[in-house]
C-alpha positions as a Markdown table, in Angstrom:
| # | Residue | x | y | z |
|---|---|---|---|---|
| 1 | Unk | -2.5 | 4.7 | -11.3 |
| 2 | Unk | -2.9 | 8.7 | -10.3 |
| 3 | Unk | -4.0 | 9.5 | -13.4 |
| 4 | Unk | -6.8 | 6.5 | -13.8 |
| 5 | Unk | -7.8 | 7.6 | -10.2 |
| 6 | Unk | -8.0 | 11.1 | -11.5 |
| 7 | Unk | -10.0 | 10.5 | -15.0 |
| 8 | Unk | -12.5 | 8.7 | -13.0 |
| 9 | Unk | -12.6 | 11.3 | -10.3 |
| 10 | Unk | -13.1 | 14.0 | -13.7 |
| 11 | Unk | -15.7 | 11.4 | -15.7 |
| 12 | Unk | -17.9 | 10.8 | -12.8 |
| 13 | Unk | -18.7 | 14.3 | -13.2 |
| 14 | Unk | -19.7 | 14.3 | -16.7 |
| 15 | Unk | -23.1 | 14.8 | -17.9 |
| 16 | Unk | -25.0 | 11.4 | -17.5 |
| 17 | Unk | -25.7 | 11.4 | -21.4 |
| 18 | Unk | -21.6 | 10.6 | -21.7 |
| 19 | Unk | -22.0 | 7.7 | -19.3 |
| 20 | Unk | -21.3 | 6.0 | -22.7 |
| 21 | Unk | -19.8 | 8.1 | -24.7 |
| 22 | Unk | -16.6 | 10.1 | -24.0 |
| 23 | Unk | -16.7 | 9.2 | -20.4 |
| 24 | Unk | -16.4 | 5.6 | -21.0 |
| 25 | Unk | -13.7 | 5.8 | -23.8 |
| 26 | Unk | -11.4 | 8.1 | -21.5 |
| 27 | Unk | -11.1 | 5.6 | -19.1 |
| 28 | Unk | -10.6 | 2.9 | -21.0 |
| 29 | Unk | -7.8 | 4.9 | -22.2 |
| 30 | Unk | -6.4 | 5.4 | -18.6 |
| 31 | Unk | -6.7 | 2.0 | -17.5 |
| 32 | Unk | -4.7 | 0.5 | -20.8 |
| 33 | Unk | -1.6 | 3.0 | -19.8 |
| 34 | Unk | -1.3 | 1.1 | -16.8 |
| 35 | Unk | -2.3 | -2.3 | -17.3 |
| 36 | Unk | 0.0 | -2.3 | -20.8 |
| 37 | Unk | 3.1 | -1.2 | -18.8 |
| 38 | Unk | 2.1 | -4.7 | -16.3 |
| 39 | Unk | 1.0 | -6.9 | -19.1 |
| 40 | Unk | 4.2 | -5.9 | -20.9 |
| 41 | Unk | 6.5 | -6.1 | -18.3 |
| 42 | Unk | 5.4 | -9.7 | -17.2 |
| 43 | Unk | 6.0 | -11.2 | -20.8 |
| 44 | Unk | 9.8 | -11.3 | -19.5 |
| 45 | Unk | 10.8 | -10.3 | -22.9 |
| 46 | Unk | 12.4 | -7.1 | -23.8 |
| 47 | Unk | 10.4 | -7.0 | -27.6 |
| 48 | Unk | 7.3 | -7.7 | -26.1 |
| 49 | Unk | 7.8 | -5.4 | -23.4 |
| 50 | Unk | 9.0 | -2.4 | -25.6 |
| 51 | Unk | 6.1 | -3.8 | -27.5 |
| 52 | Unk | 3.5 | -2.8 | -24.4 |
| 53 | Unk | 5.0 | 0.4 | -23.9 |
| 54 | Unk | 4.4 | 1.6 | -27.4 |
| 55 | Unk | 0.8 | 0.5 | -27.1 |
| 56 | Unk | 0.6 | 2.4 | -23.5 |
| 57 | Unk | 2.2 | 5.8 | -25.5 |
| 58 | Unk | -0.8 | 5.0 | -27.8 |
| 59 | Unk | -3.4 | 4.9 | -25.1 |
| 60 | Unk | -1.8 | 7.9 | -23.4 |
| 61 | Unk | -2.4 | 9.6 | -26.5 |
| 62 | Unk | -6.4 | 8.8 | -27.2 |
| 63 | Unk | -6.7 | 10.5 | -24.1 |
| 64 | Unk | -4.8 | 13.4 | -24.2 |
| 65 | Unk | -6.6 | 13.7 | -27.3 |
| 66 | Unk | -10.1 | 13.5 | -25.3 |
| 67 | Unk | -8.8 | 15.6 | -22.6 |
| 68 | Unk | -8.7 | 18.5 | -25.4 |
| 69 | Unk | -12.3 | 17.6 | -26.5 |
| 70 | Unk | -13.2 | 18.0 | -22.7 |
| 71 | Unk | -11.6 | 21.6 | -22.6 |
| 72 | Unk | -12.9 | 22.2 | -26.2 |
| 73 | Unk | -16.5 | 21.7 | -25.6 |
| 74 | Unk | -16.6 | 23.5 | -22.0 |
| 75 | Unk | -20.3 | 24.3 | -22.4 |
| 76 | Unk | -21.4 | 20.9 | -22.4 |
| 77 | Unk | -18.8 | 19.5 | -19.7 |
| 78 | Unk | -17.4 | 22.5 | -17.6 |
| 79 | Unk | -14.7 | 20.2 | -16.1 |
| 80 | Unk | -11.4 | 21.8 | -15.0 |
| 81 | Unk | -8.8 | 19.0 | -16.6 |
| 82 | Unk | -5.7 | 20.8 | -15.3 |
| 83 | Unk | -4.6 | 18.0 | -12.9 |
| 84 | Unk | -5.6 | 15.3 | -15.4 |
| 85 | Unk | -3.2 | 17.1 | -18.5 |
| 86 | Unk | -0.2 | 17.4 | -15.7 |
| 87 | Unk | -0.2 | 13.7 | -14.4 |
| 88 | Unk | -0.8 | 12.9 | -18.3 |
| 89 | Unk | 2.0 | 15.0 | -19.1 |
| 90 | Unk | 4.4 | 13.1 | -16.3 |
| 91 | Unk | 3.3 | 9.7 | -17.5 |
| 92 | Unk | 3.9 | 10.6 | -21.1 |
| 93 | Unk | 8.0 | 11.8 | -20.1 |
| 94 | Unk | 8.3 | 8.6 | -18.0 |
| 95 | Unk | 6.8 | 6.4 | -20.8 |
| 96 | Unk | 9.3 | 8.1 | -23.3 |
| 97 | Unk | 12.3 | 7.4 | -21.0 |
| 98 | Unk | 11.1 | 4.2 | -20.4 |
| 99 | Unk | 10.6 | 3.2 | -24.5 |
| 100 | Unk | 13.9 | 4.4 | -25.0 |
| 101 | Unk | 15.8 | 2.5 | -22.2 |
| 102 | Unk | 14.1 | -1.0 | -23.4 |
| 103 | Unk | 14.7 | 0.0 | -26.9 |
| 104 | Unk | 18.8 | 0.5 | -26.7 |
| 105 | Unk | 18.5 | -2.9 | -24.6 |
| 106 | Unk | 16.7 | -5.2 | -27.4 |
């Protein structure tokens, strides 16, 4: 929930020409880690939870992925996304020990 707090704290201060472009799609990204990790969790099913987590890792990845464009293209956004890539960075260790947990239980 940190890190969709923080992308939206990091998007809002994009240029208003990204209001639908790379600032919309990086917190789409965010808000799926999140709401994947719920969605998956309530299905009460260890498949369709492991299931959700894979497509969280997924999410997680799009936006480190648009986290690099951001730092990549610093004349057009001149963002600082160093908070942003270490909360991504914790999520994506606790999404890998959770994947693993559920997958040695199914």
């Amino acid at each position: 929930m940190e890190l969709v707090e923080e992308i939206y704290k990091l998007t809002a201060k994009m240029p208003k020409s990204e209001t639908y472009g790379l600032s919309i799609q990086m917190r789409r990204a965010a808000i799926s880690i999140p709401s994947n990790i719920a969605e998956g969790y309530r299905r009460q099913s260890q498949g369709a939870y492991h299931q959700f987590l894979l497509i969280a890792n997924g999410s997680a990845a799009e936006l480190e992925t648009q986290l690099e464009l951001v730092k990549r293209l610093p004349h057009t956004f001149h963002l600082d996304t160093t908070k942003a890539n270490e909360l991504l960075l914790e999520v994506l260790k606790m999404l890998n020990v959770l994947i693993r947990k559920v997958q040695g239980r199914k």
